[in-house]
C-alpha positions as CSV (number, residue, x, y, z in Angstrom):
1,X,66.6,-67.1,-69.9
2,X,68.3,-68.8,-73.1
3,X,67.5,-69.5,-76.6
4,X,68.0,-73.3,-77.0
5,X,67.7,-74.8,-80.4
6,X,66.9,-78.3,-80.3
7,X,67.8,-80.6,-83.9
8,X,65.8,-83.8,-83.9
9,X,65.0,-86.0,-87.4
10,X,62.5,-87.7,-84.9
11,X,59.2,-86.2,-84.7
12,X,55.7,-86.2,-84.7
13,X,54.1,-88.1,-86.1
14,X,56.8,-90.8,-84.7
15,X,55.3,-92.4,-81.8
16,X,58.4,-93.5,-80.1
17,X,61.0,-92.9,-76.6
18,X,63.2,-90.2,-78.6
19,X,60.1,-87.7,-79.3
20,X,58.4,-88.2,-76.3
21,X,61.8,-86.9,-74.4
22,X,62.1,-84.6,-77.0
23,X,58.8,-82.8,-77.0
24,X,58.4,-83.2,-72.9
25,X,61.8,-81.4,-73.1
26,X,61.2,-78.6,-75.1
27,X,57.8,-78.2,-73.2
28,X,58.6,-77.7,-70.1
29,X,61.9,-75.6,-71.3
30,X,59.4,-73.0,-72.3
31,X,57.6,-73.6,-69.2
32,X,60.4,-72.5,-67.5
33,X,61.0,-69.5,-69.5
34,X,63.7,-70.5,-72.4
35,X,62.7,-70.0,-76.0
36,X,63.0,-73.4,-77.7
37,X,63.1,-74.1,-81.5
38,X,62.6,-77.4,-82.7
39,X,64.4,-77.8,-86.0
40,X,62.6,-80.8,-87.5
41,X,61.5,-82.9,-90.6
42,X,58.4,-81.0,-90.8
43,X,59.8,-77.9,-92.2
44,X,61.1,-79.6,-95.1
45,X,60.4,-82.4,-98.2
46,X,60.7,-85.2,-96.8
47,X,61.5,-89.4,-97.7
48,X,60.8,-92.2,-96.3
49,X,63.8,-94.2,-94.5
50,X,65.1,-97.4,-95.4
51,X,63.5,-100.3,-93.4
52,X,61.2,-97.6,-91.7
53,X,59.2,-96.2,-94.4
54,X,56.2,-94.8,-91.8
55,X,59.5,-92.8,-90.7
56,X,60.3,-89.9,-92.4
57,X,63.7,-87.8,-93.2
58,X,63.7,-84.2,-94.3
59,X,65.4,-83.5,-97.6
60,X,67.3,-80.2,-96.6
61,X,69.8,-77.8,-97.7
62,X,72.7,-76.8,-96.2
63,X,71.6,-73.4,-97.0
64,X,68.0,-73.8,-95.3
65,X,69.3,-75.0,-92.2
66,X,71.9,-72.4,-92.1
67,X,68.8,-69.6,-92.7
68,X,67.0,-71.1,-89.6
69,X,69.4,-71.2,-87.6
70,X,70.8,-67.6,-87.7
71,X,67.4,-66.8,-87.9
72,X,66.8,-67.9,-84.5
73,X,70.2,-66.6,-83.5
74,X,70.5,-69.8,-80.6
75,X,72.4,-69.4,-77.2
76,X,73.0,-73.2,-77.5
77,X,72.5,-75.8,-79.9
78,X,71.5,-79.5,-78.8
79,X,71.7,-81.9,-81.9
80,X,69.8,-84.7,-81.0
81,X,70.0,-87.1,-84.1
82,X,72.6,-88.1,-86.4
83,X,70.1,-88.1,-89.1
84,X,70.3,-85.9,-92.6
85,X,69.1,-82.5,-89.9
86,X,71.7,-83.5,-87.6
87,X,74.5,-83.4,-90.2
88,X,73.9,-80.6,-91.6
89,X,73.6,-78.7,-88.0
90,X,76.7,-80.4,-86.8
91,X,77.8,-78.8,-90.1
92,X,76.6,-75.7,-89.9
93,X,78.1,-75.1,-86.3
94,X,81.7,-76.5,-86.5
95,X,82.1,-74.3,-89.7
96,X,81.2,-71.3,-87.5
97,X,83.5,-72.8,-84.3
98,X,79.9,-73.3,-82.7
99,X,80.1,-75.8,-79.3
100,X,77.2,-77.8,-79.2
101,X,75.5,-80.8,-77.2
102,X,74.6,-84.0,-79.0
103,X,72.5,-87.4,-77.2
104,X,72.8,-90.8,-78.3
105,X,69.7,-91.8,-78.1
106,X,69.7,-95.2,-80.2
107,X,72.0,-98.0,-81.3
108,X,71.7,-97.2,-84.8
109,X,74.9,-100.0,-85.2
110,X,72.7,-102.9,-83.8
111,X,69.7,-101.7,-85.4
112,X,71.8,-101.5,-89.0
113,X,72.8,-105.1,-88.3
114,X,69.4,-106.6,-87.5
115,X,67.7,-104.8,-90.0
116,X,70.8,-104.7,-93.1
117,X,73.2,-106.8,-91.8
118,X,75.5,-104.1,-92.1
119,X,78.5,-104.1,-89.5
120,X,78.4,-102.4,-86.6
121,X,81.9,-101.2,-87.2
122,X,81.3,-99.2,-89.8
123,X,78.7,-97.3,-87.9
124,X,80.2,-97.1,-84.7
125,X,83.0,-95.5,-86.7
126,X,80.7,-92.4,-87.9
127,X,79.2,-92.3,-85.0
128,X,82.2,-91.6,-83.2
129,X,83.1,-89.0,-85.5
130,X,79.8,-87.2,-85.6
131,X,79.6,-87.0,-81.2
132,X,83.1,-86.7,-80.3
133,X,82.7,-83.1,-82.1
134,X,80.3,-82.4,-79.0
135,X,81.2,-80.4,-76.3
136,X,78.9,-82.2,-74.4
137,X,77.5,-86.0,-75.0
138,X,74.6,-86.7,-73.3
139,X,73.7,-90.3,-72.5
140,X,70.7,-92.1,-70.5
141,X,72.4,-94.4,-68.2
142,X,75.9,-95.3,-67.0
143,X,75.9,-98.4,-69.1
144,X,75.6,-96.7,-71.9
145,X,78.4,-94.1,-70.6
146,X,80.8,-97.0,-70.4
147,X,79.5,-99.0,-73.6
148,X,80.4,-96.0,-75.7
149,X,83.5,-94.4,-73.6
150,X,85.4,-98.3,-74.8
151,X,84.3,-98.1,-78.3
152,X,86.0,-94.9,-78.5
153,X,83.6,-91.6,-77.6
154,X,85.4,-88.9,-76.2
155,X,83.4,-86.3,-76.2
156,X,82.4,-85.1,-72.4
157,X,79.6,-87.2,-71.1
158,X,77.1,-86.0,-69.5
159,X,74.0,-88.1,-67.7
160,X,70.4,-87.5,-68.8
161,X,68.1,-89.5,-67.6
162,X,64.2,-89.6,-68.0
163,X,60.6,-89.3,-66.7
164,X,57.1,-90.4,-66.1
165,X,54.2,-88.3,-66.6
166,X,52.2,-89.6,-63.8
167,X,48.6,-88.2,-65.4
168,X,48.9,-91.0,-67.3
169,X,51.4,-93.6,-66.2
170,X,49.7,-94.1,-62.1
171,X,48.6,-97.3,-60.5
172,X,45.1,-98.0,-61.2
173,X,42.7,-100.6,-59.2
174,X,44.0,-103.7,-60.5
175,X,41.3,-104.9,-63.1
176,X,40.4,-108.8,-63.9
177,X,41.8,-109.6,-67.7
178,X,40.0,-110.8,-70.1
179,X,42.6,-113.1,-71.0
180,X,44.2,-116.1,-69.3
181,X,46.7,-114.7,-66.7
182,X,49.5,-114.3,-65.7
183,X,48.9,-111.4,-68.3
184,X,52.8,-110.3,-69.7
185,X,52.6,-107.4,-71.5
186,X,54.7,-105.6,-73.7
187,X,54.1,-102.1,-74.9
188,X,56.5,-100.0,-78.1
189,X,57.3,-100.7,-81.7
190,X,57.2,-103.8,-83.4
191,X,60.2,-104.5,-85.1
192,X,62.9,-106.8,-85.5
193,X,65.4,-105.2,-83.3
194,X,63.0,-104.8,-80.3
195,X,63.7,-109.1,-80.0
196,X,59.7,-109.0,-79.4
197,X,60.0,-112.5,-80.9
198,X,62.4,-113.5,-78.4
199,X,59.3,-112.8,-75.8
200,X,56.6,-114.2,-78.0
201,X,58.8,-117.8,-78.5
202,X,58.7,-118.5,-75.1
203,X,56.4,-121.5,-73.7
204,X,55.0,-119.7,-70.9
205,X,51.6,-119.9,-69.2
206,X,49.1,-116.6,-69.7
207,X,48.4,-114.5,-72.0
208,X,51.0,-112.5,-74.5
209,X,49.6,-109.0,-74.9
210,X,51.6,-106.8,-77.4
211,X,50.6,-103.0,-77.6
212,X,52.3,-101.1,-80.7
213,X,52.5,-101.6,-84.3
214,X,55.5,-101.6,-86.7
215,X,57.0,-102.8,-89.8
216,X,57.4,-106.4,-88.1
217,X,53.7,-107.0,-86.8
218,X,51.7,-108.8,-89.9
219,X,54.4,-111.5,-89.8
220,X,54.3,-111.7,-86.3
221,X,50.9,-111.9,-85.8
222,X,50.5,-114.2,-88.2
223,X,53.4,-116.5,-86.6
224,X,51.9,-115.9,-83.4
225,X,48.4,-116.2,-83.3
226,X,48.0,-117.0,-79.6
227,X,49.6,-113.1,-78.8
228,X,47.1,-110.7,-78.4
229,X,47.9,-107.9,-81.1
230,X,46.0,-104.6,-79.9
231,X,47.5,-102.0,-81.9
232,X,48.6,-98.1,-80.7
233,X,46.7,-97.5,-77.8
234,X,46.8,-94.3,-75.6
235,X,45.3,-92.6,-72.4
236,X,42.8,-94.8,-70.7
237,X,42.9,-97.5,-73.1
238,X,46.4,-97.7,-72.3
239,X,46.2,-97.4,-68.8
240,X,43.4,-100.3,-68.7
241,X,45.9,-102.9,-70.3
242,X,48.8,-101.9,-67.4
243,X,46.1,-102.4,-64.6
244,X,45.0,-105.7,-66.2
245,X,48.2,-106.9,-66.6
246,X,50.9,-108.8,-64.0
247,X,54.5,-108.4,-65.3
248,X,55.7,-105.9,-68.1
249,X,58.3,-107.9,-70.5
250,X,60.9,-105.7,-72.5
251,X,63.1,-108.6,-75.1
252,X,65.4,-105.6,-76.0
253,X,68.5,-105.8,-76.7
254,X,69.2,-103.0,-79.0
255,X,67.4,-99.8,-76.0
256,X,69.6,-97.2,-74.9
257,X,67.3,-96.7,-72.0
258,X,63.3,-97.7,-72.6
259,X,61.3,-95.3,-71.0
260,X,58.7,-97.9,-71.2
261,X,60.5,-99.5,-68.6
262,X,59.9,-96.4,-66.0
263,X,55.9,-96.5,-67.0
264,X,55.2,-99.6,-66.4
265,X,57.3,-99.5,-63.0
266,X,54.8,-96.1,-62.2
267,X,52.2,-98.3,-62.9
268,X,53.0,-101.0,-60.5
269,X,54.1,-103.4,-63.0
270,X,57.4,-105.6,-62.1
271,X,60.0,-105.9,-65.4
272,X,61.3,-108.5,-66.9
273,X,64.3,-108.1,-69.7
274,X,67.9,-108.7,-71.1
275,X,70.9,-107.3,-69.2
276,X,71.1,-104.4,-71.4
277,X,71.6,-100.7,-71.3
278,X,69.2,-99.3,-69.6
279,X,66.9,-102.5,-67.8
280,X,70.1,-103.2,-66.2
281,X,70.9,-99.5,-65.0
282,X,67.0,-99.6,-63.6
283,X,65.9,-103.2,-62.2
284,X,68.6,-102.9,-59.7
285,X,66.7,-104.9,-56.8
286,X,64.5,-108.1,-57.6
287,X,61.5,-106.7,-56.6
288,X,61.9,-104.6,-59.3
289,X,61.8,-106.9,-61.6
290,X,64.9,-109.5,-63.0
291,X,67.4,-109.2,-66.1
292,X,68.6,-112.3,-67.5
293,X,69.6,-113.9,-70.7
294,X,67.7,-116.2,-70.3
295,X,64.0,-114.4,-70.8
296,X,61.9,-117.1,-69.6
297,X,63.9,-117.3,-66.2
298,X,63.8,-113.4,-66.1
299,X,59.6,-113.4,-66.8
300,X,59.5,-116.2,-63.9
301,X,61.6,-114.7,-61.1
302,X,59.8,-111.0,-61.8
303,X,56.4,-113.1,-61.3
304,X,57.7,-114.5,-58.3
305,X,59.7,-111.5,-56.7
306,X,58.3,-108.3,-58.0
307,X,56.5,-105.7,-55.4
308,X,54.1,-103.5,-57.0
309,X,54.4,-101.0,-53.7
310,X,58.4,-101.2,-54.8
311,X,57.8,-100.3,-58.5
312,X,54.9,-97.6,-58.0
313,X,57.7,-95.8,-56.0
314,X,60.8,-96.2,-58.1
315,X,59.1,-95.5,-61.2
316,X,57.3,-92.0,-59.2
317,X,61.5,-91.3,-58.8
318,X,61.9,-90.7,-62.6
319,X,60.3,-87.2,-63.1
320,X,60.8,-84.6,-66.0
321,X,61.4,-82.0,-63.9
322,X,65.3,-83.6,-62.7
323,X,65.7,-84.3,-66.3
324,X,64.8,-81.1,-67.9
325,X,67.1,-79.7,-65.4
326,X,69.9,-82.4,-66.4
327,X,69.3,-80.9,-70.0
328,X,70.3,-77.3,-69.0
329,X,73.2,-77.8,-67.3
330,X,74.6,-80.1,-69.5
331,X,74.1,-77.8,-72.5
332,X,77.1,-75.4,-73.7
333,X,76.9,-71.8,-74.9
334,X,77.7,-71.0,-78.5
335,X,81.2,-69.6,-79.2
336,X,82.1,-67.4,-82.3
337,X,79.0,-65.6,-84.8
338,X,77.2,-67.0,-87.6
């Protein structure tokens, strides 16, 4: 059994795809056996980030996340963020001649330009420094593997995909809506680089129903009043809104995989979205669901095509077992001592 330290700026409280991943991860590690330590925000003052002030970043030392981490003397180190944590663990372990395993697990370059207009170049450029330090890369989809492999990664890259926890994300008897169907639902934050606008823009008959919250919803909202705003919702509640509703819409662009995409497949739910990593690497046949440019020809070809039978039992294939066993073999021992 290993000692696996796991780096993350994301963390509870976050309610997003990285932490879930994350925290199902290092779960079912220790289920397994391994002894796992989370080295996150928690531990430390924090501040809020820019744009994202709910989200928060620790203020650490170099000398405090040194002290951790020989602490917990690791067999392999997994940086998962490139946020102020990340850094200083990437630091910490090429001083020392560490190898260690990194994920891309958001396009911090689009998000920077949505949010900042800042270009993606310059960001691309630090990514590529920060991962091609990796000994091992780990990436979602093999979109993603070829999106960053021609902007100039070339660290080893390694496929980790994701899961479904079916206790929560199962077909249910499908339920009538309250609202005017078709009902098209959308479920994750709500901000300006998830293009929920994109969705909510569209003349389309139905209902709109948007599950989430985020910087972006008061204006939103308020621009939208015909959308049906519910807010975080979780267990049943959220399982009542997939079983009332008839196609699942995801307007990302921006998604390095969206592992909402998987639930509401496991849910019996057809998908409509952009052709972008990760929708693209998952609606693969049209009764899957469609990926289009253009969204409203996307929502009506999933409508008219999509098989619930066909998504209950691609989104049953995504399971955390196969990834949690991706995630060990793509992880590399430690060289050299701290």
């Amino acid at each position: 059994m290993a000692r696996i330290l796991i780096v993350t700026d994301a963390w509870h409280p976050q309610v997003n795809g990285v932490v879930r991943t994350l925290d199902t991860t290092a779960r079912r590690l220790r289920e397994l056996g391994h002894t796992v330590d989370v080295l996150e925000p928690s531990a430390f003052p924090q501040f809020a980030a820019p744009f994202y002030p709910e989200i928060r970043f620790a203020l650490a030392t170099p000398g405090r996340v040194a002290d951790r981490i020989c602490k917990f003397a690791p067999d392999s180190v997994h940086i998962s963020t490139e946020g102020p944590l990340g850094f200083l663990a990437r630091r910490y372990c090429t001083k020392r001649g560490w190898a260690f395993s990194t994920s891309y697990h958001t396009k911090f370059p689009e998000y920077l330009r949505a949010l900042a207009h800042i270009p993606e170049r310059w960001t691309y450029r630090l990514l590529r420094w920060f991962h091609n330090r990796a000994s091992s890369l780990m990436v979602a989809t093999p979109s993603l593997e070829a999106d960053l492999k021609s902007r100039g990664f070339t660290a080893p890259i390694r496929r980790w995909s994701r899961g479904v926890d079916p206790a929560q994300f199962h077909p249910r008897p499908k339920v009538a809506s309250a609202y005017p169907a078709p009902v098209l639902l959308y479920v994750g934050r709500i901000s300006v680089e998830k293009g929920i606008e994109d969705f909510l823009k569209i003349d389309t008959p139905g209902t709109k129903v948007i599950v989430g919250d985020g910087p972006a919803r008061a204006a939103l909202e308020k621009r939208y009043p015909q959308a049906k705003f519910l807010g975080y919702l979780q267990g049943d509640a959220l399982g009542a809104c997939y079983a009332a509703a008839d196609l699942f819409v995801f307007p990302s662009r921006t998604d390095t995989f969206g592992l909402v995409v998987i639930e509401a497949l496991a849910c019996g739910l057809p998908v409509a979205a952009y052709p972008a990593t990760g929708p693209i690497d998952i609606l693969t046949r049209h009764e899957l669901g469609t990926c289009a440019d253009d969204l409203k020809f996307a929502i009506d070809r999933a409508l008219k095509l999509g098989n619930r039978d066909a998504c209950i039992a691609e989104g049953a294939s995504y399971t955390w077992a196969n990834c949690t066993e991706q995630f060990l073999r793509n992880l590399v021992p430690v060289t050299g001592t701290a």
